[in-house]
N, CA, C and O atoms as a Maestro MAE file, in Angstrom:
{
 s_m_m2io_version
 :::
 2.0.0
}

f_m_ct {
 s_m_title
 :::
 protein
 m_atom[228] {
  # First column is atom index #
  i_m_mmod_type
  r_m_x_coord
  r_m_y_coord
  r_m_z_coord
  i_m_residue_number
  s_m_chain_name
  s_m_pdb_residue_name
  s_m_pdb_atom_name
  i_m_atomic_number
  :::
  1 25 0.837 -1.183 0.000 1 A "UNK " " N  " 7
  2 3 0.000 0.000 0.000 1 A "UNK " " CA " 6
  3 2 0.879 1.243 0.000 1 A "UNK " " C  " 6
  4 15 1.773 1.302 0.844 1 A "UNK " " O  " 8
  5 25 0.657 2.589 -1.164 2 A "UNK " " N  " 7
  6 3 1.191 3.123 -0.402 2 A "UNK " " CA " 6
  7 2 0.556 4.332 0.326 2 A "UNK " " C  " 6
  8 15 -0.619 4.455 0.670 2 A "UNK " " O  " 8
  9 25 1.699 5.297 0.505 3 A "UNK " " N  " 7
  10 3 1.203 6.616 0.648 3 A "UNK " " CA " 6
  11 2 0.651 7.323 0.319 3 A "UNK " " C  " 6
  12 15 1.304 7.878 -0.565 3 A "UNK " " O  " 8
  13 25 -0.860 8.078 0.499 4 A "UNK " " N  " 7
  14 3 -1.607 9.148 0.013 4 A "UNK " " CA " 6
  15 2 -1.168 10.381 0.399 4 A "UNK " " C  " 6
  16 15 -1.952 11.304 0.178 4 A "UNK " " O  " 8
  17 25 -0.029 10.669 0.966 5 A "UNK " " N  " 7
  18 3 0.380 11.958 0.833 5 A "UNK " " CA " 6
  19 2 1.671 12.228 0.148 5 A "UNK " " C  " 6
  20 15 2.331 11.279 -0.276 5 A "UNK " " O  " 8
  21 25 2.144 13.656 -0.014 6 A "UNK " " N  " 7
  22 3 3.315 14.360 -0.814 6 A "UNK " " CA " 6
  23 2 4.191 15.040 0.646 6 A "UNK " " C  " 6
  24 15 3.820 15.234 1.803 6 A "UNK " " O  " 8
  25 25 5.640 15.294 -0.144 7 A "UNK " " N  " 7
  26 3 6.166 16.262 1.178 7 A "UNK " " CA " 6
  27 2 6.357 17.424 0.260 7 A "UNK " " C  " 6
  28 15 6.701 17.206 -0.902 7 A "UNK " " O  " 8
  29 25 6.196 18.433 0.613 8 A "UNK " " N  " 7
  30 3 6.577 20.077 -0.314 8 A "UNK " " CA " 6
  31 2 7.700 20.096 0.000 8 A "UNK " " C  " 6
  32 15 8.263 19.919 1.079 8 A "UNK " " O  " 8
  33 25 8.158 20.399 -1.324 9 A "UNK " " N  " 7
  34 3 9.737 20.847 -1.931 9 A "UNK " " CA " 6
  35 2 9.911 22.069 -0.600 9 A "UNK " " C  " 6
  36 15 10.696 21.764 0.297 9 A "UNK " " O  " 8
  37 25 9.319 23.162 -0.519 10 A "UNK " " N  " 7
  38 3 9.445 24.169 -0.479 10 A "UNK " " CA " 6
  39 2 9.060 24.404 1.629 10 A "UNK " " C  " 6
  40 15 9.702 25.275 2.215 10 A "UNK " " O  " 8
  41 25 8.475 23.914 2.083 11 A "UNK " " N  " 7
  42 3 8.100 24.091 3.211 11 A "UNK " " CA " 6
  43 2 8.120 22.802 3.952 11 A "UNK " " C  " 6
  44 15 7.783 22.742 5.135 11 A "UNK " " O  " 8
  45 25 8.450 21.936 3.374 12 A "UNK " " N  " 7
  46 3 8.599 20.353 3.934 12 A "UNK " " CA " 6
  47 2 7.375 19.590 4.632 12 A "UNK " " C  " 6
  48 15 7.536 18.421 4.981 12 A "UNK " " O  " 8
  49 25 6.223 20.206 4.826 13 A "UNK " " N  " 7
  50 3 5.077 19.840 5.142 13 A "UNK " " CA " 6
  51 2 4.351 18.866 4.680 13 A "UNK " " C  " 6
  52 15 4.020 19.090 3.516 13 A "UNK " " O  " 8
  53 25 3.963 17.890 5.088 14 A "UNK " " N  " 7
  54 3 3.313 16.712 3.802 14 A "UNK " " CA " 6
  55 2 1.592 17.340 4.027 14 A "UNK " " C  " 6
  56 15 1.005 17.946 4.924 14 A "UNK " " O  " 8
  57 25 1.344 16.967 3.089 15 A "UNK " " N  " 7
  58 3 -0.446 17.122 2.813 15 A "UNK " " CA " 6
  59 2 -0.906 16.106 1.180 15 A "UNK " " C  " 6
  60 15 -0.242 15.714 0.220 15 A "UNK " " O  " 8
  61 25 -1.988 16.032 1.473 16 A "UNK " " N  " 7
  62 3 -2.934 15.004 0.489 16 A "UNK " " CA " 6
  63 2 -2.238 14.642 -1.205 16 A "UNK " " C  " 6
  64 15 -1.788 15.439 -2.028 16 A "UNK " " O  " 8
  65 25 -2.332 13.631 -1.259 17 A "UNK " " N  " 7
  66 3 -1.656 13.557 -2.684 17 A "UNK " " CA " 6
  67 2 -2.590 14.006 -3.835 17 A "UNK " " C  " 6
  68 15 -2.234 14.357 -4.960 17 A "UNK " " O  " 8
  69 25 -4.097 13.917 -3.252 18 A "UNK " " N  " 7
  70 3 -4.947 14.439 -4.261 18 A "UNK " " CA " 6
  71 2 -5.073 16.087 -4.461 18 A "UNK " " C  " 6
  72 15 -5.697 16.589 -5.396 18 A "UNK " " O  " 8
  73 25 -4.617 16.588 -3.784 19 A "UNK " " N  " 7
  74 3 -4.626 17.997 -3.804 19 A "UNK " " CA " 6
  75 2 -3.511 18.626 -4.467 19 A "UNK " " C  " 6
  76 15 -2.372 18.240 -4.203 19 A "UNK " " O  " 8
  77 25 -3.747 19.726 -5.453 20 A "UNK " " N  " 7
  78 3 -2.878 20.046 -6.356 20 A "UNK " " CA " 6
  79 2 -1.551 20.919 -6.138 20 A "UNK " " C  " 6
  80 15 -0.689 20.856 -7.015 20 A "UNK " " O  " 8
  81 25 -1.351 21.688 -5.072 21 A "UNK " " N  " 7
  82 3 -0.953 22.090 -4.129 21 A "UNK " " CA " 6
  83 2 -0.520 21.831 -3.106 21 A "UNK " " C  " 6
  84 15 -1.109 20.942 -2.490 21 A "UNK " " O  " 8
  85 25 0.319 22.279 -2.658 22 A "UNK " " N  " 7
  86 3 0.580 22.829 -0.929 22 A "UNK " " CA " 6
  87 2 -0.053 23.692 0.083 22 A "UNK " " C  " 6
  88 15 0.406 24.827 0.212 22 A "UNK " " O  " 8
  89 25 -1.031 23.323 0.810 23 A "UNK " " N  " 7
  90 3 -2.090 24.231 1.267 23 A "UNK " " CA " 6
  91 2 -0.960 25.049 2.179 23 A "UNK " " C  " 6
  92 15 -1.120 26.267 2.263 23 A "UNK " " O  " 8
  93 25 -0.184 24.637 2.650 24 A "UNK " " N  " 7
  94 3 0.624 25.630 3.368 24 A "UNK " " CA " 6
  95 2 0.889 26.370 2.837 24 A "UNK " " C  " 6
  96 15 0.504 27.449 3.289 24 A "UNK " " O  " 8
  97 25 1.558 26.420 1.765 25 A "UNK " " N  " 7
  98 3 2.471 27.526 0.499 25 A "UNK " " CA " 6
  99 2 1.289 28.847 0.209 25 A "UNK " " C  " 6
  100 15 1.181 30.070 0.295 25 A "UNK " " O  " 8
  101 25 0.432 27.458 -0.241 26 A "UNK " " N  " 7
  102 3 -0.870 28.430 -1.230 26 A "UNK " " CA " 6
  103 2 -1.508 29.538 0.143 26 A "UNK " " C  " 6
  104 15 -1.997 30.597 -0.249 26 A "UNK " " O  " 8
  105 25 -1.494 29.291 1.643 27 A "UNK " " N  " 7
  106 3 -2.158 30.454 2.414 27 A "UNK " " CA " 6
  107 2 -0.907 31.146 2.582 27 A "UNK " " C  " 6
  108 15 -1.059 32.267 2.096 27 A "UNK " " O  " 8
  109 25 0.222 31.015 3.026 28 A "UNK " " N  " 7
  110 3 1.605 31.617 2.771 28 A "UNK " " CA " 6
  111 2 1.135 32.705 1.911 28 A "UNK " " C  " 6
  112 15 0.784 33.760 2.440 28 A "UNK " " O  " 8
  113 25 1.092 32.565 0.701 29 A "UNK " " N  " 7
  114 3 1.127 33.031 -0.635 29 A "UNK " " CA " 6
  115 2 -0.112 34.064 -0.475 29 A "UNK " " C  " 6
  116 15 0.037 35.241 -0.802 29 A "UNK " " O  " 8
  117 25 -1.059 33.692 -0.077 30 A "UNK " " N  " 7
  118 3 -2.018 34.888 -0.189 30 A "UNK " " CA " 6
  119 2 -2.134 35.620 0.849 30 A "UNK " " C  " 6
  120 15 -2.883 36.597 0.832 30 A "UNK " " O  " 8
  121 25 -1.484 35.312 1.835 31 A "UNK " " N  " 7
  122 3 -1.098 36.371 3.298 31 A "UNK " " CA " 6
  123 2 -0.124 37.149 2.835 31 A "UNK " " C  " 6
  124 15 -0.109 38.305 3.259 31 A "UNK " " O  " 8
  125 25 0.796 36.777 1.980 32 A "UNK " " N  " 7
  126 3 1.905 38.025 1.289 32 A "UNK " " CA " 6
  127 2 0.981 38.770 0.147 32 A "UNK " " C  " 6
  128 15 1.236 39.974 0.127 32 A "UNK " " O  " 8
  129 25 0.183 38.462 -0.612 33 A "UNK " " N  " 7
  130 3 -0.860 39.217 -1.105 33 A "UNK " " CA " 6
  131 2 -1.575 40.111 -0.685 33 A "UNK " " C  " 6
  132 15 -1.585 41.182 -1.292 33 A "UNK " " O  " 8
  133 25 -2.456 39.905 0.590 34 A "UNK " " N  " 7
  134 3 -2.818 40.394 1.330 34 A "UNK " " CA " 6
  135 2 -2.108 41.661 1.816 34 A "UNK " " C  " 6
  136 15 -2.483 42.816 1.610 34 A "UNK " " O  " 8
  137 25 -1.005 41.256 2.505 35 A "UNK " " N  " 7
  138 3 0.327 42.240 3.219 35 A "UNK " " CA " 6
  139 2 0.457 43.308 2.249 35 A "UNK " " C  " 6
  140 15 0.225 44.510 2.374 35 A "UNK " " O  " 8
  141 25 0.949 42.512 1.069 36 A "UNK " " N  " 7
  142 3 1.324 43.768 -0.141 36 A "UNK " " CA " 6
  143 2 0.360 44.668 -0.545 36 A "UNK " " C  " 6
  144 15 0.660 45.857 -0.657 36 A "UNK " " O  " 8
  145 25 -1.001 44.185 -0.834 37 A "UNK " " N  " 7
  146 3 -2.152 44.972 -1.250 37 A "UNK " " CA " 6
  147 2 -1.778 46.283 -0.110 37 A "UNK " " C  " 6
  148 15 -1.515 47.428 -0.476 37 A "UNK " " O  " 8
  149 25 -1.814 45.915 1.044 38 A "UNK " " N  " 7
  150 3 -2.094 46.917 2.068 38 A "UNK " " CA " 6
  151 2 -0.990 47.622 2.372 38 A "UNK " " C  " 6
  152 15 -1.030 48.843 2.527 38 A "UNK " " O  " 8
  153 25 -0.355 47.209 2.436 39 A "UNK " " N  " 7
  154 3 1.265 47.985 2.300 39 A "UNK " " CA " 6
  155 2 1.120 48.951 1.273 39 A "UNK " " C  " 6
  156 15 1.135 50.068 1.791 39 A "UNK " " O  " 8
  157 25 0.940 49.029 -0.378 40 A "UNK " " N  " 7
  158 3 0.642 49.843 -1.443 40 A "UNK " " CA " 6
  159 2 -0.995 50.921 -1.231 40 A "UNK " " C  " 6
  160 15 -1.124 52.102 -1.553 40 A "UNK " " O  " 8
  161 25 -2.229 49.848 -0.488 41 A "UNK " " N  " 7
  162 3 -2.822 51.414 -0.174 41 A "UNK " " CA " 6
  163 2 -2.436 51.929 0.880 41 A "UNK " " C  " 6
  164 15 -2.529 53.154 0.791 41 A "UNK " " O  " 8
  165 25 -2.015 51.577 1.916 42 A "UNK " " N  " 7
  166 3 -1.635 52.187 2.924 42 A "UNK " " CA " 6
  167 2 -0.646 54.108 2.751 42 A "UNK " " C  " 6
  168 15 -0.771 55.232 3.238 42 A "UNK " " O  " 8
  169 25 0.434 53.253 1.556 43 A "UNK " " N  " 7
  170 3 1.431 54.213 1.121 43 A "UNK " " CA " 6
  171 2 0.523 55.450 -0.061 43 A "UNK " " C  " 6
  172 15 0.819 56.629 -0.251 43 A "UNK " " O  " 8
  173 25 -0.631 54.636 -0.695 44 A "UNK " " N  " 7
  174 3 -1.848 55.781 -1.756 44 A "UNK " " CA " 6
  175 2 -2.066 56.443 -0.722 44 A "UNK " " C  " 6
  176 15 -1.719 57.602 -0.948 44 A "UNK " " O  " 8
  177 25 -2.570 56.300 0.590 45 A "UNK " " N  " 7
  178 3 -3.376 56.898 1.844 45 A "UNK " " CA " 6
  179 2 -2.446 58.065 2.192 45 A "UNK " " C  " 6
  180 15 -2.638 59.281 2.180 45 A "UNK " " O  " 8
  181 25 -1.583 57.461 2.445 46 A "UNK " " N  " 7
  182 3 -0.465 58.541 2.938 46 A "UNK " " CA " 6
  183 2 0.135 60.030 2.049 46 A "UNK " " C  " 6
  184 15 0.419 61.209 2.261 46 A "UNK " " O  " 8
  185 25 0.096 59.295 1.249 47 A "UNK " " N  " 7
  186 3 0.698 60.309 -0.248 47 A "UNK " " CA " 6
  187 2 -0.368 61.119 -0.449 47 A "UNK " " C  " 6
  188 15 -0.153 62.318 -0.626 47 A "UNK " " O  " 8
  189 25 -1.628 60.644 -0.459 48 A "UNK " " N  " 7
  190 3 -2.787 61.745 -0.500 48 A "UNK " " CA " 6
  191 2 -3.450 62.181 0.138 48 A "UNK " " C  " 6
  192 15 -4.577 62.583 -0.149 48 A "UNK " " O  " 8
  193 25 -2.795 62.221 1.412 49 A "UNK " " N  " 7
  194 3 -3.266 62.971 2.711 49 A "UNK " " CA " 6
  195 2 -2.430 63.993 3.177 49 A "UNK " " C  " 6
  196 15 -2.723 64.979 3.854 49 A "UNK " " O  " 8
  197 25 -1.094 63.547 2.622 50 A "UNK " " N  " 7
  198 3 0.248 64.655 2.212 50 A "UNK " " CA " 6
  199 2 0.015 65.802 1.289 50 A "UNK " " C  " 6
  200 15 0.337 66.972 1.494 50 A "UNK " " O  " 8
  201 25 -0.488 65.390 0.417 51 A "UNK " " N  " 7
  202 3 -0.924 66.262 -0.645 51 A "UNK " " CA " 6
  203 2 -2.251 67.142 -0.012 51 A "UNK " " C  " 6
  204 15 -2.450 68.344 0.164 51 A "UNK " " O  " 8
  205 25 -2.870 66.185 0.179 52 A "UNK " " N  " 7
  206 3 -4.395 67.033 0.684 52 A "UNK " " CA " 6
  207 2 -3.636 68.322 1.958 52 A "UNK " " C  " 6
  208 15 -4.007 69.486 2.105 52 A "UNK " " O  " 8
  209 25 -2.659 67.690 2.613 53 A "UNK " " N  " 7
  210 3 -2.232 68.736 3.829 53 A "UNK " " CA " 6
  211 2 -1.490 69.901 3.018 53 A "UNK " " C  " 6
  212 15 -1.435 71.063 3.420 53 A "UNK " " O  " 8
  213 25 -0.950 69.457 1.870 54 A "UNK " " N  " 7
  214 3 0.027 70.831 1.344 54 A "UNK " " CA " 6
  215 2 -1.507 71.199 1.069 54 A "UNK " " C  " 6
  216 15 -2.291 71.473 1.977 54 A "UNK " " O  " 8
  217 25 -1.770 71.178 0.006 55 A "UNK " " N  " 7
  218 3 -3.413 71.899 -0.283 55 A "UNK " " CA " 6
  219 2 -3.731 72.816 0.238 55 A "UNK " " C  " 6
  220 15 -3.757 73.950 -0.239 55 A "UNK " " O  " 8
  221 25 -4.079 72.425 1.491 56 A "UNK " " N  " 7
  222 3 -4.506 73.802 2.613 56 A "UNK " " CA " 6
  223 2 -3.706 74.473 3.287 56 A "UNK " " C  " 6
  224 15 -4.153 75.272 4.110 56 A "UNK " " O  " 8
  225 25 -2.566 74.341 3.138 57 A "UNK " " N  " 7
  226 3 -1.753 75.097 3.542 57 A "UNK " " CA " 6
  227 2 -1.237 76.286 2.618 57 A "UNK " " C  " 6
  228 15 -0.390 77.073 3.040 57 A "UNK " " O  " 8
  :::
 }
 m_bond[227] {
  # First column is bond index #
  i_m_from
  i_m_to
  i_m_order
  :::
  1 1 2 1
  2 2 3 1
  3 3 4 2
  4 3 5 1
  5 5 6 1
  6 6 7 1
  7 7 8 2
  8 7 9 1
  9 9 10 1
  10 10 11 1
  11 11 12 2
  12 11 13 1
  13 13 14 1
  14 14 15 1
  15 15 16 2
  16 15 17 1
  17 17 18 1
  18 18 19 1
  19 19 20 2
  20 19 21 1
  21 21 22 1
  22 22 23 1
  23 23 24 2
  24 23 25 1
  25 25 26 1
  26 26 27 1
  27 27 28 2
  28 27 29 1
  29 29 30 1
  30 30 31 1
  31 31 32 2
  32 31 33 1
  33 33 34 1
  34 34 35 1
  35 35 36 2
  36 35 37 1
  37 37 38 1
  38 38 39 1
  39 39 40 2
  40 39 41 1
  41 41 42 1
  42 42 43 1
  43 43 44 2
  44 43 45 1
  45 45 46 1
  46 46 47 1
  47 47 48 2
  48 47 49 1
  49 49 50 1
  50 50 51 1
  51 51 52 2
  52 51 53 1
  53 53 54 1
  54 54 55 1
  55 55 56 2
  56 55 57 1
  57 57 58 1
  58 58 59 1
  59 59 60 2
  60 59 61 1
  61 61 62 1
  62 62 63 1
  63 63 64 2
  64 63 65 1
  65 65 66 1
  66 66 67 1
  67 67 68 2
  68 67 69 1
  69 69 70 1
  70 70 71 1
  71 71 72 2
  72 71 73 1
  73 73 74 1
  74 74 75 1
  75 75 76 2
  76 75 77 1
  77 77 78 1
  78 78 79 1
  79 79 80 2
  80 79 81 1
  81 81 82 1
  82 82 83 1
  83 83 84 2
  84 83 85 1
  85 85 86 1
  86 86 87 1
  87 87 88 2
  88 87 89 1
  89 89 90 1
  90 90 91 1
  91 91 92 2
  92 91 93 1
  93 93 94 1
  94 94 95 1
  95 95 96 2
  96 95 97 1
  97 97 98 1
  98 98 99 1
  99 99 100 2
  100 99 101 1
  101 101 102 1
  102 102 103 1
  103 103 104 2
  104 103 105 1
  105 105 106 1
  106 106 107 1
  107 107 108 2
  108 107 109 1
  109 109 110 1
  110 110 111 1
  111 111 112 2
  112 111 113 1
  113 113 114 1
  114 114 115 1
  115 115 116 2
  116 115 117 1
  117 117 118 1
  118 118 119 1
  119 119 120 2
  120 119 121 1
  121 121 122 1
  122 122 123 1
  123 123 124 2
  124 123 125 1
  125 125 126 1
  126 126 127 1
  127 127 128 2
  128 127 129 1
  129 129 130 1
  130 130 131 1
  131 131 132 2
  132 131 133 1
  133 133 134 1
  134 134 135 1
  135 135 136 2
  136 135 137 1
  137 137 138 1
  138 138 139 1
  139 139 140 2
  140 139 141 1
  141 141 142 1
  142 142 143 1
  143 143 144 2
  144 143 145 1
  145 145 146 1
  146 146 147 1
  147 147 148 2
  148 147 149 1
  149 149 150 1
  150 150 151 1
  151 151 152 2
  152 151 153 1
  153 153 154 1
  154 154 155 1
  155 155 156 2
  156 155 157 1
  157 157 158 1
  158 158 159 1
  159 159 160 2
  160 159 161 1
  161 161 162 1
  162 162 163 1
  163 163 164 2
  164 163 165 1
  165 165 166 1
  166 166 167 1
  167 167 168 2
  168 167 169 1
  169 169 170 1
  170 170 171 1
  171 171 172 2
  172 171 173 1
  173 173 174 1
  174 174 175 1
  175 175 176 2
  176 175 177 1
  177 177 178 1
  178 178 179 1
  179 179 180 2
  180 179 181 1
  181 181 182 1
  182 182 183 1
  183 183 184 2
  184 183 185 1
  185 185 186 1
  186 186 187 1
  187 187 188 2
  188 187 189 1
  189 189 190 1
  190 190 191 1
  191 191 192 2
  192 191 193 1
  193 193 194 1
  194 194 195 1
  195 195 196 2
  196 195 197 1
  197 197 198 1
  198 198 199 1
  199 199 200 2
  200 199 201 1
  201 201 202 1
  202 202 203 1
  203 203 204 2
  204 203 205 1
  205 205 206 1
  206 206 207 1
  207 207 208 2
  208 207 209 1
  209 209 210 1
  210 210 211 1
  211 211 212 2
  212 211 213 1
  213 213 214 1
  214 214 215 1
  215 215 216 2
  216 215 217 1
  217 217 218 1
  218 218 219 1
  219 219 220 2
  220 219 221 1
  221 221 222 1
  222 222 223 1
  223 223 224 2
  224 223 225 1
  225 225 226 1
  226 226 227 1
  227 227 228 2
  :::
 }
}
């Protein structure tokens, strides 16, 4: 019999052989998505609240 699972190259974690992926990697991966999205508006927010402050001044 064998094994129904894989080990990831990348994080060494084993999970399901039927699954196409690394569920570890793949939430990894969209928590740095996440991060980045907000990191870039965070920095729009800032830049145009800078601007909005020269404005009235």
């Amino acid at each position: 019999m064998t094994d129904p699972t894989v080990r990831c190259e990348r994080c060494h974690k084993t999970y399901p052989a039927e699954e196409s992926g690394c569920p570890n990697c793949l939430s990894i991966r969209r928590t740095n998505a996440v991060i980045g999205t907000t990191l870039v508006l965070l920095t729009i927010l800032a830049l145009g609240g800078w601007v909005g402050a020269m404005a009235l001044l």
